[in-house]
C-alpha positions in Angstrom: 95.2 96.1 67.2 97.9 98.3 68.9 97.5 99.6 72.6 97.5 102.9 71.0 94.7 101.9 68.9 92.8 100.0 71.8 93.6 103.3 74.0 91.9 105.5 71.7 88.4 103.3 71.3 88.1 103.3 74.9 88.7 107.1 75.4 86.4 107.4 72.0 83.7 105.0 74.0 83.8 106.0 77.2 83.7 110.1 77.1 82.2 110.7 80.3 84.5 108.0 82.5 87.6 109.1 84.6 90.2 107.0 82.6 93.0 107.0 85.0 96.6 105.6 82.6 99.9 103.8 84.6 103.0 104.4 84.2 104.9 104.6 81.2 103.6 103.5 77.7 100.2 103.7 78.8 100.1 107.1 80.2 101.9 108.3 77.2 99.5 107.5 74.4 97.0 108.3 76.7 98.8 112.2 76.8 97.9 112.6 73.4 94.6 111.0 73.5 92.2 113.7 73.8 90.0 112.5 76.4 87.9 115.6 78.8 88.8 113.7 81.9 92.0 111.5 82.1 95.0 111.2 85.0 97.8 110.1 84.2 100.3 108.1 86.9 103.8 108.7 85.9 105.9 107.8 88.7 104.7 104.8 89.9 104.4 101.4 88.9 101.2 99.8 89.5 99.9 102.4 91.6 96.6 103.0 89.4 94.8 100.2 91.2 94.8 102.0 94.3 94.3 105.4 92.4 91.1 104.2 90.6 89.9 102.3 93.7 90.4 105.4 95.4 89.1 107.9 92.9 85.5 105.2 92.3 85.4 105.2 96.7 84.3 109.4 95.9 82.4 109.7 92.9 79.5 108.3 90.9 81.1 108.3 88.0 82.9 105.5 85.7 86.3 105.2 86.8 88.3 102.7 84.1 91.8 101.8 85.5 94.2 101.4 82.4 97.5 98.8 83.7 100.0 97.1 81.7 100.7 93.6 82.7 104.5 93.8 84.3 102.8 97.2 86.2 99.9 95.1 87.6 102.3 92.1 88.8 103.8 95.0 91.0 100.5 95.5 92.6 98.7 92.8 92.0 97.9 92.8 95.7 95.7 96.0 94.6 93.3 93.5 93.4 92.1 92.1 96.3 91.3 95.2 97.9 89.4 96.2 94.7 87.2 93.1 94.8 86.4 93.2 98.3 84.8 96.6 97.4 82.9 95.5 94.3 82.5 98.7 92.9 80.1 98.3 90.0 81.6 101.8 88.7 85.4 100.7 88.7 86.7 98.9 85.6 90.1 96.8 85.7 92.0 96.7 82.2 95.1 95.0 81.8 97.1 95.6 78.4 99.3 92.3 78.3 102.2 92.2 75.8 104.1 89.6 78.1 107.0 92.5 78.3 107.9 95.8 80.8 107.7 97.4 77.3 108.4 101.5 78.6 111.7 99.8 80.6 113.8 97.7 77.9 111.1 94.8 77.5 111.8 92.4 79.6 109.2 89.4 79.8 106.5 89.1 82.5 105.0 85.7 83.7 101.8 87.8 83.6 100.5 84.6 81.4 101.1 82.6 84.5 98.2 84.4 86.5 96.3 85.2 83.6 93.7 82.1 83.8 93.0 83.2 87.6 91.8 87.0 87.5 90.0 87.1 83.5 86.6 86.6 85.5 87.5 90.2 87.5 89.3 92.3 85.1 89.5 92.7 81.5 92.3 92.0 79.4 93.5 93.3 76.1 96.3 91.4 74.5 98.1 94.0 72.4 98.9 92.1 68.7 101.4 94.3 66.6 101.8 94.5 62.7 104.2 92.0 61.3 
């Protein structure tokens, strides 16, 4: 399944959560998604944690943080601050395709980390046609 794909089954899922979409790839399939209640972080990489953590402080709603893997290794101190709050209306997901894939697609050594946070946030590992 594609992110786009993967995007689109959330949004389709979860009609009624804020879905909050970082920087780059993410935000832009999430742009055409229609979805009644989305944001979309443009400008800054890895800033969705504190965003959603924000956002899920003031409102009972689901919030659902959308991250790609090289944008959450930028803030991966985000994290922290997220679990301390344990906000049982704040969802984590990372997509991981190993690769800054909006900014030439360099790898990440998100696999390096990946073990240590799957019990706190969810991970979808984006597999493309061959």
């Amino acid at each position: 399944m594609t992110q786009t794909e993967y995007i689109s089954i959330l949004c389709k899922n979860n009609p009624d959560a804020v879905i909050i979409g970082s920087i780059g790839t993410i935000s832009y399939d999430l742009k055409d998604i229609p979805h009644e209640n989305k944001i979309l972080i443009k400008g800054a990489m890895g800033a969705v944690l504190g965003c959603a953590l924000g956002y899920a402080m003031n409102t009972d709603k689901q919030v659902i943080a959308v991250i790609g893997d090289g944008a959450f290794l930028m803030k991966m101190g985000s994290l922290s601050t997220i679990l301390k709050h344990k906000l049982p209306n704040l969802r984590v997901i990372i997509i991981n395709n190993n690769a800054y894939k909006s900014c030439g697609g360099q790898g990440t050594n998100f696999s390096a980390i990946q073990d240590l946070i799957k019990d706190y946030v969810e991970i979808f590992t984006e597999t493309l046609p061959a």
